[in-house]
C-alpha positions in Angstrom: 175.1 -48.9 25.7 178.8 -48.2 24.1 181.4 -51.4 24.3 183.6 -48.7 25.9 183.9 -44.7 26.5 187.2 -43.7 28.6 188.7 -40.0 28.5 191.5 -38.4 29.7 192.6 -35.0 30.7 196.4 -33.9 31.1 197.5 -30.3 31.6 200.4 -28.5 30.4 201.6 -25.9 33.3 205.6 -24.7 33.5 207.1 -27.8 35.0 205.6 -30.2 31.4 202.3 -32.2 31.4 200.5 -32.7 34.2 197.9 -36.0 34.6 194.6 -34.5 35.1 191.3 -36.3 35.6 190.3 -39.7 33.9 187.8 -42.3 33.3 188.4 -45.9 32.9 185.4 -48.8 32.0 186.4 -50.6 34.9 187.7 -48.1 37.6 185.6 -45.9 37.3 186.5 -41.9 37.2 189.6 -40.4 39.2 189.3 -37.0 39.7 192.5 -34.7 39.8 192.6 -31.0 40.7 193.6 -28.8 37.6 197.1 -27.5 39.1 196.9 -23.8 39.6 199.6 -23.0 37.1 198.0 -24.7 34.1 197.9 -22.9 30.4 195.9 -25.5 29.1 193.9 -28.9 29.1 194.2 -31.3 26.4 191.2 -34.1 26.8 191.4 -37.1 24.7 188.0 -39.2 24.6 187.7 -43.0 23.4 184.5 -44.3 22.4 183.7 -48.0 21.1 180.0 -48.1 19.9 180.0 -52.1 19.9 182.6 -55.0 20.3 182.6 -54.6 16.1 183.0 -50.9 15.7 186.4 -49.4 15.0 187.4 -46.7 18.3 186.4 -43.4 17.6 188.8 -41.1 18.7 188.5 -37.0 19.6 190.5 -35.0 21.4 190.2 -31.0 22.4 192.2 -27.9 24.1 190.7 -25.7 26.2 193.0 -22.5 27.1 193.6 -21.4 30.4 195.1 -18.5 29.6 195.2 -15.8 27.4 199.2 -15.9 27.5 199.7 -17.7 23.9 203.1 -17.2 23.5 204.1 -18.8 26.5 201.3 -21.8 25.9 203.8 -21.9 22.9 206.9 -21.5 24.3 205.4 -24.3 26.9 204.6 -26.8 23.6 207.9 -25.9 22.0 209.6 -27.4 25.6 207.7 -30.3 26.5 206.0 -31.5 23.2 202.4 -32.8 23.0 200.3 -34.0 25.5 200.7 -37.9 26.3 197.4 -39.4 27.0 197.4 -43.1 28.2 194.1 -44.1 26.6 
């Protein structure tokens, strides 16, 4: 059993980053819809093998549309995702 394993999705649509779903040790998951207008998900994972391991750390992109110019022009606005874990 891990010390700790949290992850995090936020969404970048036209209107900036969007909090999508997430997972917390202690509260458990909280599941968000993906907003219609998304362009892509960012999902950052946490993982702590043992109260002396050093975090491990991973994060991905999933594209949600084939549009990469404006998932570009979308970046080039509002930056890169902020994830709170």
């Amino acid at each position: 059993m891990s010390a700790s394993n949290e992850w995090e999705d936020v969404h970048l649509t036209p209107a900036g980053w969007v909090d999508g779903s997430i997972k917390r040790d202690f509260a458990g998951v909280t599941k968000r819809p993906v907003p219609a207008d998304a362009v892509l998900t960012a999902h950052r994972r946490v993982h702590v093998a043992s109260a002396f391991s050093s975090p491990d750390i991973s994060e991905s992109e999933t594209r949600l549309t084939d549009d990469v110019a404006l998932i570009e022009e979308l970046r080039q606005k509002y930056g890169k995702p902020v994830f709170g874990v």
